[in-house]
N, CA, C and O atoms as a GROMACS GRO file, in nm:
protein
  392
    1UNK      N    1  -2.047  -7.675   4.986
    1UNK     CA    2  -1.903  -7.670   5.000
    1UNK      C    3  -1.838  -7.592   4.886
    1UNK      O    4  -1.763  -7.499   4.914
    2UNK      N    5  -1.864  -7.626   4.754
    2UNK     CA    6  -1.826  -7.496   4.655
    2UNK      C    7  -1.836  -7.419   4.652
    2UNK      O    8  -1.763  -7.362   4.570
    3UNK      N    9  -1.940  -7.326   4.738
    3UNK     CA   10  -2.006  -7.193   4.732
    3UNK      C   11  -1.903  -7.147   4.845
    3UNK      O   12  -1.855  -7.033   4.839
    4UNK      N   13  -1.862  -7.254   4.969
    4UNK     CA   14  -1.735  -7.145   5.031
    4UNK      C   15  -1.593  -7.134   4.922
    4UNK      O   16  -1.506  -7.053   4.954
    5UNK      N   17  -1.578  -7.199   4.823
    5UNK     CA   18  -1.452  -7.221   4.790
    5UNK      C   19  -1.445  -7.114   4.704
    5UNK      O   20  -1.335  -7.068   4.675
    6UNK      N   21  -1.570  -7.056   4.647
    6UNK     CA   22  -1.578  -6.956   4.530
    6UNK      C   23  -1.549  -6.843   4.636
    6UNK      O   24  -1.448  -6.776   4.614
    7UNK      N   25  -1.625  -6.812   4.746
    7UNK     CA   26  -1.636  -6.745   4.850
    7UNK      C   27  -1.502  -6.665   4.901
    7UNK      O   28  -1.486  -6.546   4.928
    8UNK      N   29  -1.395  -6.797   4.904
    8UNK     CA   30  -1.294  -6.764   4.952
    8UNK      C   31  -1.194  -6.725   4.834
    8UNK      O   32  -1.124  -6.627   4.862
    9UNK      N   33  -1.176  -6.769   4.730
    9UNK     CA   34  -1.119  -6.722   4.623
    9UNK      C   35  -1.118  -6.520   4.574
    9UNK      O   36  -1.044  -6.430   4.534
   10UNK      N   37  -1.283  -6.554   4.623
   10UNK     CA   38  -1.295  -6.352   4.545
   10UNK      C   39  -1.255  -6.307   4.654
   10UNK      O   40  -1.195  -6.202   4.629
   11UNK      N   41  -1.254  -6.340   4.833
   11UNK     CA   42  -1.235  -6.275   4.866
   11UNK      C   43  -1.066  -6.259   4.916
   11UNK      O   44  -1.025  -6.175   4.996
   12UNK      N   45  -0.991  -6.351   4.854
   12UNK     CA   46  -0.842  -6.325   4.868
   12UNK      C   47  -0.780  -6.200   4.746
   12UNK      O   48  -0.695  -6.112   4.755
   13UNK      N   49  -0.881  -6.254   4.620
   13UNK     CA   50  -0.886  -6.156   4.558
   13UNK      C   51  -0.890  -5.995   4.562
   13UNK      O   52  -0.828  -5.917   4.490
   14UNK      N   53  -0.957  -5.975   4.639
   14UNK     CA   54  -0.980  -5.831   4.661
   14UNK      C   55  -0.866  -5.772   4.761
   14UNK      O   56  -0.844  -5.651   4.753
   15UNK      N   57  -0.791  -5.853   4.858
   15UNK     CA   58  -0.743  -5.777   4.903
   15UNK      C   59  -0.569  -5.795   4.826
   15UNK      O   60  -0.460  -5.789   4.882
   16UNK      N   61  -0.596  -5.814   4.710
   16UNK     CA   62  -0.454  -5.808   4.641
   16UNK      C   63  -0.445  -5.726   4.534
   16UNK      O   64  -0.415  -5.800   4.440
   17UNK      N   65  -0.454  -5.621   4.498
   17UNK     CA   66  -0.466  -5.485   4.417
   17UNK      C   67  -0.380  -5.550   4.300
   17UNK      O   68  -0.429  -5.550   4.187
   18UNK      N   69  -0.292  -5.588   4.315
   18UNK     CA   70  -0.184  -5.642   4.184
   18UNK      C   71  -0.248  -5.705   4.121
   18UNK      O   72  -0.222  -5.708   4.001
   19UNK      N   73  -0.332  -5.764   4.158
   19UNK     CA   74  -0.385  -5.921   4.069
   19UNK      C   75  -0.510  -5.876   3.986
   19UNK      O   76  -0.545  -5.930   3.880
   20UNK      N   77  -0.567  -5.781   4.041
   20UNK     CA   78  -0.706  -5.680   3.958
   20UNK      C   79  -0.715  -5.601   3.905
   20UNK      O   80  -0.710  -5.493   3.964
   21UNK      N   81  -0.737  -5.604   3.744
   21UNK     CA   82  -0.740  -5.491   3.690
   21UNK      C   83  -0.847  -5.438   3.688
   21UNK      O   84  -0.932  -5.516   3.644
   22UNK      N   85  -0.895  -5.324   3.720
   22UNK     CA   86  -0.998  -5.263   3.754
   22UNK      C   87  -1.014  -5.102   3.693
   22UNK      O   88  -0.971  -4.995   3.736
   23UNK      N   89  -1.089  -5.133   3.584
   23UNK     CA   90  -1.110  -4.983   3.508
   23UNK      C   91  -1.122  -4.884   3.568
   23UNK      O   92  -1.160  -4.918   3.680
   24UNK      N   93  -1.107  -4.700   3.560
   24UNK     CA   94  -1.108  -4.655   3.625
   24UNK      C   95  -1.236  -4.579   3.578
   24UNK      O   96  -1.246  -4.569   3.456
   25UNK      N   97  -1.346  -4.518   3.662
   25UNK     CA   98  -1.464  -4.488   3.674
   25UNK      C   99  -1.463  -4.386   3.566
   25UNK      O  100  -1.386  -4.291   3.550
   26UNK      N  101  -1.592  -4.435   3.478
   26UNK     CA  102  -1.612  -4.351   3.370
   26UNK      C  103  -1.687  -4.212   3.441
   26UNK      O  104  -1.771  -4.219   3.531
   27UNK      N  105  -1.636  -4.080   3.379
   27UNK     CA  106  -1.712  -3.959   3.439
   27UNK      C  107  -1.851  -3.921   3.311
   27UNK      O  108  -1.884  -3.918   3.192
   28UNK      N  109  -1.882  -3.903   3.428
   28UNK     CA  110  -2.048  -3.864   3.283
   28UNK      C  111  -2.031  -3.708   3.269
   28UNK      O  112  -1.975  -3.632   3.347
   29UNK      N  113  -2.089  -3.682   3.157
   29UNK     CA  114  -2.074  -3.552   3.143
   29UNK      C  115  -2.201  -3.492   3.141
   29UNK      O  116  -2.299  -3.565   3.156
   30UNK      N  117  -2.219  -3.355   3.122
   30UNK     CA  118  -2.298  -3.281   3.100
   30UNK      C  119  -2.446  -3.312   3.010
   30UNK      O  120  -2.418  -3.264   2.900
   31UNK      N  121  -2.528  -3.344   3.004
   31UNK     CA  122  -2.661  -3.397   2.954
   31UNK      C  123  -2.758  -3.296   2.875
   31UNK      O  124  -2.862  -3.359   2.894
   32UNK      N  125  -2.788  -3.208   2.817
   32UNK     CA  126  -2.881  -3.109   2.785
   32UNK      C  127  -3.031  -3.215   2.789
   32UNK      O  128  -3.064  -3.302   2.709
   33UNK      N  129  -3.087  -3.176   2.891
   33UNK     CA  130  -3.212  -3.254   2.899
   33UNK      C  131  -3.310  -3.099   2.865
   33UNK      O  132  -3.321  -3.008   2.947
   34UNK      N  133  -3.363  -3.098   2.748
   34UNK     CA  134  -3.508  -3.018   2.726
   34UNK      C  135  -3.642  -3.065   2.794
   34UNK      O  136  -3.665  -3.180   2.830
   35UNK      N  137  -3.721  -2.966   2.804
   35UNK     CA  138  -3.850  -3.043   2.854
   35UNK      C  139  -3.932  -3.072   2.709
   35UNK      O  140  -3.912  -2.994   2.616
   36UNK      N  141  -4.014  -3.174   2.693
   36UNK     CA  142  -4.081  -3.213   2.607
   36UNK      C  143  -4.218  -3.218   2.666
   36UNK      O  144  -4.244  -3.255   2.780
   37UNK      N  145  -4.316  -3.169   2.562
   37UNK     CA  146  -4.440  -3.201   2.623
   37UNK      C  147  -4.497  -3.226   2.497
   37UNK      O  148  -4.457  -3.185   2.388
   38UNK      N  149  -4.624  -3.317   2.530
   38UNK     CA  150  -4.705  -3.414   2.414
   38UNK      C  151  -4.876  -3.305   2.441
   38UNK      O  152  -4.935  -3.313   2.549
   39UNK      N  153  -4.921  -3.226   2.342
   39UNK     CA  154  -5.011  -3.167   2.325
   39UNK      C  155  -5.115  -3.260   2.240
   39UNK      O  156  -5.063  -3.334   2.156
   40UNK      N  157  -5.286  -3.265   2.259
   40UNK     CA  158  -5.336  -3.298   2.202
   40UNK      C  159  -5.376  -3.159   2.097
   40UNK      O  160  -5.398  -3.046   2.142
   41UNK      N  161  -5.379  -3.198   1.939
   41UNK     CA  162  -5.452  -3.120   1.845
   41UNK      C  163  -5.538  -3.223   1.775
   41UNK      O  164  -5.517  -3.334   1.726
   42UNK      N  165  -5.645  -3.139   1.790
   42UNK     CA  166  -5.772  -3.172   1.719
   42UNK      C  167  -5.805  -3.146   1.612
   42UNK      O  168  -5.783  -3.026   1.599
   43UNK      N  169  -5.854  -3.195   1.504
   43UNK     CA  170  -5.874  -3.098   1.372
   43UNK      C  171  -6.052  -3.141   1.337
   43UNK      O  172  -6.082  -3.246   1.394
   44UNK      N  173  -6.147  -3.092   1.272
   44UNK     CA  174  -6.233  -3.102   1.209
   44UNK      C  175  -6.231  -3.160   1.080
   44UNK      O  176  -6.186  -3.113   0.976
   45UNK      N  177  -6.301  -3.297   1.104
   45UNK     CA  178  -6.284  -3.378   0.947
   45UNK      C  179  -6.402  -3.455   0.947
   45UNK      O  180  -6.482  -3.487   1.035
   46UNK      N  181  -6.388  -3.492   0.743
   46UNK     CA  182  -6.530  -3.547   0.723
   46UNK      C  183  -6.549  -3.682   0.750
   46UNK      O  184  -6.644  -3.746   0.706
   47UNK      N  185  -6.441  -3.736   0.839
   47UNK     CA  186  -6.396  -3.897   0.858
   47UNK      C  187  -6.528  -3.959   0.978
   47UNK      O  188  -6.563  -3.927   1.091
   48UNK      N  189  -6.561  -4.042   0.895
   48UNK     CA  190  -6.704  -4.083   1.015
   48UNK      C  191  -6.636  -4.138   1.169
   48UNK      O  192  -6.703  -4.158   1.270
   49UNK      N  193  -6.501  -4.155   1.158
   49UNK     CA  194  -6.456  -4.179   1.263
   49UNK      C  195  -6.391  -4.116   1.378
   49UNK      O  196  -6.272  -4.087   1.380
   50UNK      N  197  -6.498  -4.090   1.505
   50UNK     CA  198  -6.444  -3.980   1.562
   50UNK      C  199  -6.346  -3.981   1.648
   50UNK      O  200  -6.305  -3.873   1.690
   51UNK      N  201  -6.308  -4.062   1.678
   51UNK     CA  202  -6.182  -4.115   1.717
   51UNK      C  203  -6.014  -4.066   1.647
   51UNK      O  204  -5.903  -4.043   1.695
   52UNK      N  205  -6.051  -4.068   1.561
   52UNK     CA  206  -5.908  -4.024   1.464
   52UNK      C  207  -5.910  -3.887   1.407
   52UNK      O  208  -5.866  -3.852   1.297
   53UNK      N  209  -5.989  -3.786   1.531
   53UNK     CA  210  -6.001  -3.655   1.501
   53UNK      C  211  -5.896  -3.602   1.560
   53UNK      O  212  -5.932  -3.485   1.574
   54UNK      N  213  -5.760  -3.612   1.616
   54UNK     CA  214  -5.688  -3.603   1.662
   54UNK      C  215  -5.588  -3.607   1.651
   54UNK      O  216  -5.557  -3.698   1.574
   55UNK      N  217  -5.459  -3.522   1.712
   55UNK     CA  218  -5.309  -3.567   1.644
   55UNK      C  219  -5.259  -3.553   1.763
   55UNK      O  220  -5.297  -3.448   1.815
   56UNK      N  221  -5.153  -3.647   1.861
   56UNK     CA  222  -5.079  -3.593   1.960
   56UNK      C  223  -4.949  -3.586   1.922
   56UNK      O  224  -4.877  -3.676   1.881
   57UNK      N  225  -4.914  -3.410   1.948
   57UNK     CA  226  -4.816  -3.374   1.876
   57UNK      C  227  -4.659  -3.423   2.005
   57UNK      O  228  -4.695  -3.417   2.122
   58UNK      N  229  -4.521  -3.460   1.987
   58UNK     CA  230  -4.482  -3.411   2.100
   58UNK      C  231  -4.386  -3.294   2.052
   58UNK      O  232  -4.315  -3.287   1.952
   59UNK      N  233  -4.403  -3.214   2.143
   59UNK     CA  234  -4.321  -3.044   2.089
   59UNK      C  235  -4.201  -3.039   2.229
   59UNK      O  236  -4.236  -3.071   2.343
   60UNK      N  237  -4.032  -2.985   2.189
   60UNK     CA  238  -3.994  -2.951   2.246
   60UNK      C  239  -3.987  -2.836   2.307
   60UNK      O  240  -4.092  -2.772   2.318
   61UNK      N  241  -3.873  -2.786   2.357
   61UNK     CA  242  -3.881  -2.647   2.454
   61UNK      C  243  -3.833  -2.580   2.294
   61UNK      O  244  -3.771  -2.648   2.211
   62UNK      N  245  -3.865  -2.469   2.276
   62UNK     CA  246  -3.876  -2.322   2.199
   62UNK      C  247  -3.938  -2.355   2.060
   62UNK      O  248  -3.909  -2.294   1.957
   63UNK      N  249  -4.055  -2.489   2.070
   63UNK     CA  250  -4.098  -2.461   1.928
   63UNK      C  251  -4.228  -2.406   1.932
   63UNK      O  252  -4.316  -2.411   2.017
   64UNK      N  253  -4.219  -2.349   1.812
   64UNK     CA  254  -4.329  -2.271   1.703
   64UNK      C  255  -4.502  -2.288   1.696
   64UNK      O  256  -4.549  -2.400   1.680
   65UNK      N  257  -4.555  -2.217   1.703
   65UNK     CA  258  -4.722  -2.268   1.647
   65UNK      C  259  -4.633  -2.347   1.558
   65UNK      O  260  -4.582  -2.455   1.590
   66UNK      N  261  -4.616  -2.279   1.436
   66UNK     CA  262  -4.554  -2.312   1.321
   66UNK      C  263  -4.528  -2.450   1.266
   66UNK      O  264  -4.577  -2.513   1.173
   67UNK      N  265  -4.412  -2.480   1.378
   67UNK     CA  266  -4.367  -2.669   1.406
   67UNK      C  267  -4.473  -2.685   1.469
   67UNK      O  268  -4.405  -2.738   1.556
   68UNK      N  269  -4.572  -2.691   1.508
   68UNK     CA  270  -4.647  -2.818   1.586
   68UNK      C  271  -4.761  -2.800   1.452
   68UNK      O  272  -4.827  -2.903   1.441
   69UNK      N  273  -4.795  -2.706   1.359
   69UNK     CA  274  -4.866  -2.712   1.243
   69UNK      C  275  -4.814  -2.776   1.121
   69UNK      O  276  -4.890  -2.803   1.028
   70UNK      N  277  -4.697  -2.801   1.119
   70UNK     CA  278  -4.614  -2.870   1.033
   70UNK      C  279  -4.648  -3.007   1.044
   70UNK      O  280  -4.711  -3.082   0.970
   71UNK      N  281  -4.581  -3.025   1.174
   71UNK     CA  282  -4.611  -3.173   1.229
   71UNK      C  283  -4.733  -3.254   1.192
   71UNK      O  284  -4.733  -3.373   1.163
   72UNK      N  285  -4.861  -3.155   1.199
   72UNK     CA  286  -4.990  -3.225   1.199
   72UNK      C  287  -4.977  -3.252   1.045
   72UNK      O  288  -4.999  -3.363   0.996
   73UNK      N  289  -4.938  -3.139   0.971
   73UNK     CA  290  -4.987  -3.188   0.838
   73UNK      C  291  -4.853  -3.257   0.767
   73UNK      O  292  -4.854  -3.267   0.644
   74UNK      N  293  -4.772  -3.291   0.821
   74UNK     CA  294  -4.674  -3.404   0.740
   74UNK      C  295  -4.750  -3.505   0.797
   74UNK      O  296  -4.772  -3.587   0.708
   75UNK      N  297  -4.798  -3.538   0.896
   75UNK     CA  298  -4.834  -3.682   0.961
   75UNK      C  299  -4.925  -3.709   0.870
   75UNK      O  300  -4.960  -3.818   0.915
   76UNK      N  301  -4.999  -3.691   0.764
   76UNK     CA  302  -5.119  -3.707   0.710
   76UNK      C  303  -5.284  -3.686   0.732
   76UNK      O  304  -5.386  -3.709   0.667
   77UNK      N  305  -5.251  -3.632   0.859
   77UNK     CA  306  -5.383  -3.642   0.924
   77UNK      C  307  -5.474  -3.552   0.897
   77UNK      O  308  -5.590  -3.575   0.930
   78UNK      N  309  -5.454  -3.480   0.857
   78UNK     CA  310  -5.544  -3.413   0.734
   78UNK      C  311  -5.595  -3.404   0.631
   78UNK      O  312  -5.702  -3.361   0.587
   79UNK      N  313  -5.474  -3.468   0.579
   79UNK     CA  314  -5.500  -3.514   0.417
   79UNK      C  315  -5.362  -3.503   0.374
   79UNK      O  316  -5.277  -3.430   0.424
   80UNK      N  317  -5.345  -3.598   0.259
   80UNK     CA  318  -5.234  -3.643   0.148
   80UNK      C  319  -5.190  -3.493   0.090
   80UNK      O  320  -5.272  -3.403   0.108
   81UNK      N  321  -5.096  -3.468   0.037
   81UNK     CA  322  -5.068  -3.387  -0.019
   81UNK      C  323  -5.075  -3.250  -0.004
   81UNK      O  324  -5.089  -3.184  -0.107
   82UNK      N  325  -5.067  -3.192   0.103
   82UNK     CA  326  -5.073  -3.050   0.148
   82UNK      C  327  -4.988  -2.944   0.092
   82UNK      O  328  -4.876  -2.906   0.127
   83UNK      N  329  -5.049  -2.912   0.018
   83UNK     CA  330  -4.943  -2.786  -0.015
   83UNK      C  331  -4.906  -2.639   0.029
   83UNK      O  332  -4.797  -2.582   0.034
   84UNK      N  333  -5.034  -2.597   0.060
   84UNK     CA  334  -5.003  -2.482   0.082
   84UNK      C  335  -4.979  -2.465   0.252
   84UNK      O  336  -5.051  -2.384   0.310
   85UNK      N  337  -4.894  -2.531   0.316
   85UNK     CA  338  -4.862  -2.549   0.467
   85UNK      C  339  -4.912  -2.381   0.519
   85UNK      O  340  -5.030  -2.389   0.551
   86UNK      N  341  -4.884  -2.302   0.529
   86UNK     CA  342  -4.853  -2.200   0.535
   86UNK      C  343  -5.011  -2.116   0.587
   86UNK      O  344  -5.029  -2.027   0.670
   87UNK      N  345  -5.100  -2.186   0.504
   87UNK     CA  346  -5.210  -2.118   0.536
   87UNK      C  347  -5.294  -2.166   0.613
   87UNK      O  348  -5.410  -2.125   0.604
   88UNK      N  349  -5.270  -2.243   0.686
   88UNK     CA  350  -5.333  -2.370   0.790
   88UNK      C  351  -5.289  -2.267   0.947
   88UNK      O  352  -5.177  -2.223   0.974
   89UNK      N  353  -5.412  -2.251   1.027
   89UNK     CA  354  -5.326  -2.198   1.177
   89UNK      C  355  -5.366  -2.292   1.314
   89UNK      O  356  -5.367  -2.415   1.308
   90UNK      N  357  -5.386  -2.245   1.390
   90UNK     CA  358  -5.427  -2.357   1.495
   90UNK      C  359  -5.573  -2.208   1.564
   90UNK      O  360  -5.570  -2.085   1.551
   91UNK      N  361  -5.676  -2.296   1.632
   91UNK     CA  362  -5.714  -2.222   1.742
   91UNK      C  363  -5.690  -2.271   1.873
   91UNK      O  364  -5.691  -2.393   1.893
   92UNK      N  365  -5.670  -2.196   1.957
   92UNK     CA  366  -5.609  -2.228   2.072
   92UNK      C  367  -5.706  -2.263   2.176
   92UNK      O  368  -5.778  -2.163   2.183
   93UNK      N  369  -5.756  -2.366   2.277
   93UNK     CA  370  -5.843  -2.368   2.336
   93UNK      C  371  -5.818  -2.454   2.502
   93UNK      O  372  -5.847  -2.573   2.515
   94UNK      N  373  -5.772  -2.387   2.595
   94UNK     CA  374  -5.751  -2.520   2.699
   94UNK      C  375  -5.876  -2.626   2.748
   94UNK      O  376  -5.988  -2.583   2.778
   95UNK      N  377  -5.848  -2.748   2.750
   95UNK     CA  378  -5.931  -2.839   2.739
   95UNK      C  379  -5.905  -2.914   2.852
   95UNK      O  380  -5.804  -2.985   2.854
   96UNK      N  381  -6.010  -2.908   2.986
   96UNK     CA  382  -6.007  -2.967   3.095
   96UNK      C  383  -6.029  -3.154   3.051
   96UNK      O  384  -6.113  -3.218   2.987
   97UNK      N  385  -5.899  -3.190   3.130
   97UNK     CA  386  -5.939  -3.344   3.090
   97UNK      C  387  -6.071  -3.373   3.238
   97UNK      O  388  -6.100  -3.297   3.330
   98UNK      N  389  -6.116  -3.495   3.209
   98UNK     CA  390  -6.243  -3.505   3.306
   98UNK      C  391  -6.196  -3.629   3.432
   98UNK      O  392  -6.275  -3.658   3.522
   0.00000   0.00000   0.00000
């Protein structure tokens, strides 16, 4: 019996515009969605663990060898303290997943 009484309340409600304040529809705007893609880089190390031979970088739309070589070596995954960024390059190799 309460569930008609609520029932009937919203729906006297609605048809009385005066009595509802009702925000007016937010407009969305324009979005710049880039594509992002997550590359695996591999590096060669003396770490007995071969598992953590790896860095997955994620790179947006117009970046660099450059930035995705940056990336690896701020993450540490090479080693602490890198200085000379600059002389580090990538080789490029496509790698069928299985």
């Amino acid at each position: 019996m309460s569930a008609d009484i609520r029932t009937s309340r919203s729906m006297s409600l609605i048809g009385r515009s005066d009595s509802i304040n009702v925000p007016p529809m937010a407009t969305v705007g324009k979005v710049d969605i880039c594509q992002v893609r997550i590359i695996k880089v591999c590096f060669l190390s003396n770490s007995s663990n071969l598992g953590k031979n790896f860095k997955l970088v994620r790179c947006e739309d117009g970046w660099t060898i450059k930035n995705v070589i940056s990336t690896v070596l701020s993450s540490g995954c090479v080693g602490p303290g890198i200085t000379h960024s600059l002389c580090y390059g990538l080789l490029l190799k496509h790698l069928k997943s299985s």
